[in-house]
N, C-alpha and C positions, 0 to 999 in steps of 0.2 A: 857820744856817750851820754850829755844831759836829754838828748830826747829818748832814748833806750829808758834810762832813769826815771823821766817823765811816765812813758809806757808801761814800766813795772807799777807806779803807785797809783797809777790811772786804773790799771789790769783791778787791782787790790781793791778799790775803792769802788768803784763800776759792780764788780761782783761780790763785795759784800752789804752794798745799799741792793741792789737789784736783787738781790735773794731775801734780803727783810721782804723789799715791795712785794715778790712773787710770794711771802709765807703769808702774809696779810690779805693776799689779794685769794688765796686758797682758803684762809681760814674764813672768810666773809661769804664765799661761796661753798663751805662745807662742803671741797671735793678731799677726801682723807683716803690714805691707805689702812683699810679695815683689820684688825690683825686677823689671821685664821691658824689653823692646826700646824703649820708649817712655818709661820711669823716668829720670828724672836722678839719682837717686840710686843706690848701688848695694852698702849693707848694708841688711837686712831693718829694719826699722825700725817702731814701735806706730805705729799710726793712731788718729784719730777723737777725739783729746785735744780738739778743739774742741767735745765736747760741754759742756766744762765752762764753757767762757769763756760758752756757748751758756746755761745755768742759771741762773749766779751776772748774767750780763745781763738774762735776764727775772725772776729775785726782785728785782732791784732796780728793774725797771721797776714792778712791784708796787708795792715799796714806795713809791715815788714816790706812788701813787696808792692809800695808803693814808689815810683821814680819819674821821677819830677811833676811829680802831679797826677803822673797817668799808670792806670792798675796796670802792671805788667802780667797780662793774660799768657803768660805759655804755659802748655800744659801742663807740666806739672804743679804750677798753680791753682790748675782748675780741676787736675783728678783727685788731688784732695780736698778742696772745700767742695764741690761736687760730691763726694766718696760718705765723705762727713756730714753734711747735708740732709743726704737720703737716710743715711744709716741711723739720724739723731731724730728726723721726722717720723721713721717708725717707730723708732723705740718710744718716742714721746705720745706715740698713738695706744702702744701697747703698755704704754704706763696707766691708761686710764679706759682703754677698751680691749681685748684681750684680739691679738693679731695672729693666725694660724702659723704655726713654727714652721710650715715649709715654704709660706710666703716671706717669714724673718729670715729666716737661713737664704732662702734666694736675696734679697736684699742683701745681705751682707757679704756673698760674694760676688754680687755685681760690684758694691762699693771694694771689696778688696781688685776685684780685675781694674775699676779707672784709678785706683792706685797702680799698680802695676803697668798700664798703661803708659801713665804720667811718668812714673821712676823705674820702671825697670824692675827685673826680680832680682834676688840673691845668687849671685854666677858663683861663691864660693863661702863654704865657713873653716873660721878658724877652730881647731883644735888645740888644748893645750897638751904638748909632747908628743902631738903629731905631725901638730900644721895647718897649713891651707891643704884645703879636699875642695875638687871643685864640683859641681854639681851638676852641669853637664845638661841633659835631655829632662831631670828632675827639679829645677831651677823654678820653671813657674808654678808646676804644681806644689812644691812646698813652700814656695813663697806666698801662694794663696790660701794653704791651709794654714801656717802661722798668721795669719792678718784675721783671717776667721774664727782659727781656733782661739787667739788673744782676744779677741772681742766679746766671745761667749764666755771664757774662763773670766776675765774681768766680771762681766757680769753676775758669774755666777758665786764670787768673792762678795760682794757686796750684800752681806745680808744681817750687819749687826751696825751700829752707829759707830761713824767713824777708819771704819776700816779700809774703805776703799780711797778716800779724800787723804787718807796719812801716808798710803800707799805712793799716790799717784805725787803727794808733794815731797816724799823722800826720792822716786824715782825723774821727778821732773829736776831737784838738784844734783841727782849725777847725771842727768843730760846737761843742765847750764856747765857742771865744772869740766866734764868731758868733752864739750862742744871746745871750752874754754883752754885746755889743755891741750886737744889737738889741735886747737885754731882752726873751729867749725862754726863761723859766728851765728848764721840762723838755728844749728842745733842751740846753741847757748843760751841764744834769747829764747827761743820757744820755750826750750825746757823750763825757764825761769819763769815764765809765764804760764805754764801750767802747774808748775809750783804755789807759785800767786796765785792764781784762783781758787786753787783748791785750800790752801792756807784761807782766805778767806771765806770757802762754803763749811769749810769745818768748825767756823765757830760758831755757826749755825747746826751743823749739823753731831759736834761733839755728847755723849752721852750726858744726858737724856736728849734726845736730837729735837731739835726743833722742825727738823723737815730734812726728808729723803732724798738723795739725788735722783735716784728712779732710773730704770731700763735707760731713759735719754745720757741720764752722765754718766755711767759705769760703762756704757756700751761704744760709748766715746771717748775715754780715757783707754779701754782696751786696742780700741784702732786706732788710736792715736799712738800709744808706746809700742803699736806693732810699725807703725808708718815711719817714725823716727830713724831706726837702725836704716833703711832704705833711700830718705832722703839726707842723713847725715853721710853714707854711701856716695851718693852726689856728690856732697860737698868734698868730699876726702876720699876719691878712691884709694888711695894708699892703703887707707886703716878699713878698708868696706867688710875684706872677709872679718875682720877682728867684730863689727858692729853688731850684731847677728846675736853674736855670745855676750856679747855687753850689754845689749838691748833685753836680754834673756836672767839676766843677772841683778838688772835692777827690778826688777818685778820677781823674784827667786821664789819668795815668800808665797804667791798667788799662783806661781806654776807646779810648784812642789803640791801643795792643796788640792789641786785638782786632778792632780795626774795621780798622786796616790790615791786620793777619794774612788775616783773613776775606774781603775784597777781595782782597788778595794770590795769593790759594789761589782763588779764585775764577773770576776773570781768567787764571788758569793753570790752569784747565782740571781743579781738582782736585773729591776729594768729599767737602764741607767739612762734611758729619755725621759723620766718619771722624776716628778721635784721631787726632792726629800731634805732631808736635815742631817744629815750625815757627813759633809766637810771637818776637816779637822777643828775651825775655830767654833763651827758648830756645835761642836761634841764638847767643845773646852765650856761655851755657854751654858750647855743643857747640865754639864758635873756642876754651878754654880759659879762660874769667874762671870765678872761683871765684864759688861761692853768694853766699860773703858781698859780693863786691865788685856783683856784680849786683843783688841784696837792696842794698845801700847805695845804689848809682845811682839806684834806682827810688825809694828812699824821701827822696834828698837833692831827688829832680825834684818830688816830692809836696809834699814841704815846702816849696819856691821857690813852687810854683803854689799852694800854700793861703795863705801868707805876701802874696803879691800879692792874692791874689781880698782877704782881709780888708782888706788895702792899699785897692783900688778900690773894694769895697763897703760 
């Protein structure tokens, strides 16, 4: 428990000097996210800070699965740092040179298949008042398309200061207390650990943001809370079908967003590959609420529905 302890203030500490270094190291070489027609923000501002929270989260997923000194390489250790990896090297490339979306979208479900590789798909989800429904012949392909679909909808949540980093540390403490309540110890530490990072990029990045996590952290925090429900799965087949819907529940806020955005625009006749500025916190922006109050909204509703789900489950 004191090296766990050590690990968290280490986590903390590590990513919030490392993200001064990277804003300083950005601002000296005047590489900025320029705002345009479609920016909610509107002074130039560093990008791509989320590589770090993106590092200091996989060294310590390592460390986790360090034993006696020697990396314990089995695969599912390597289809996620692997999976993550690739998927954080593009987006860090398309944070500052623009990467063809059918070459991102490939990248993201190669990184979702050596997940599923590693862990397995989803054999069953729980319903509440129905049950376990098991999934049958459909199992990988929705299991790939929730790892992919979360990784883009995360991304595409992050587009005001602060909202994606309050997200991901409301939903990284119902992984630590959920890990912790069903006696899932690596869900528990990680979750805590992505808590702690992001707890520390946000005091960087709180309104007015000092620097953006960028395509690299949003795009890693989405495959990362889709990877969870799957390797806490592992840990506790017992509770696997339940993980699915809990894993879905702490992110509620960001999936509701997009799912009605996407419909919305859809039904309206628009062309929903097309960036726009039409999300609901979007719209909350554009009628006049500030970041921060929009950023709070979202993360007070995150924290109600993660408080309940451990509530019920």
């Amino acid at each position: 428990m004191k090296v766990e302890f050590l690990y968290y203030i280490s986590a903390f500490i590590i990513t919030y000097f490392g993200v001064e270094f990277f804003r300083r190291w950005m601002l000296k070489r005047q590489i900025f996210d320029i705002p345009n027609e479609r920016s909610s923000h509107t002074t130039p501002t560093p990008r791509g800070g989320g590589v770090v929270f993106v590092g200091v989260s996989l060294l310590f997923y390592v460390c986790w699965n360090l034993k006696t000194g020697i990396l314990n390489l089995e695969k599912d250790v390597l289809s996620y740092i692997s999976g993550a990896i690739l998927l954080s090297v593009v987006s860090w490339v398309d944070d500052f040179k623009s990467v063809p979306s059918l070459f991102r979208f490939a990248v993201h479900f190669i990184s979702a298949s050596l997940l599923i590789h590693g862990f397995g798909s989803l054999q069953a989800i729980f319903f509440p008042f129905v049950g376990e429904t098991g999934l049958s012949y459909f199992a990988v392909p929705l299991t790939l398309l929730w790892i992919v679909w979360l990784t883009n909808a995360y991304n595409f949540m992050d587009g005001i200061d602060g909202i994606a980093a309050i997200q991901a540390i409301t939903a990284g403490l119902g992984w630590f207390l959920l890990g912790w309540k069903f006696d899932i110890p690596f869900t528990s530490f990680f979750g805590l650990i992505l808590a702690l990072t992001n707890l520390a990029f946000i005091l960087h990045n709180w309104s007015p943001a000092k620097i953006f996590m960028g395509d690299v952290g949003s795009a890693f925090l989405g495959f990362t809370f889709a990877f969870l429900p799957l390797s806490a799965g592992n840990e506790s087949p017992l509770h696997s079908s339940k993980l699915f819907l809990i894993g879905g529940l702490f992110v509620l806020p960001f999936i509701f967003d997009t799912i009605f955005t996407f419909t919305r625009r859809l039904l309206g006749g628009e062309k929903v590959w097309q960036a726009h500025r039409s999300h609901l916190y979007q719209r909350l922006v554009i009628k006049g609420y500030t970041h921060r109050i929009v950023a709070i909204l979202y993360g007070a509703t995150a924290l109600l529905i993660t408080a309940l789900t451990l509530f019920i489950f």
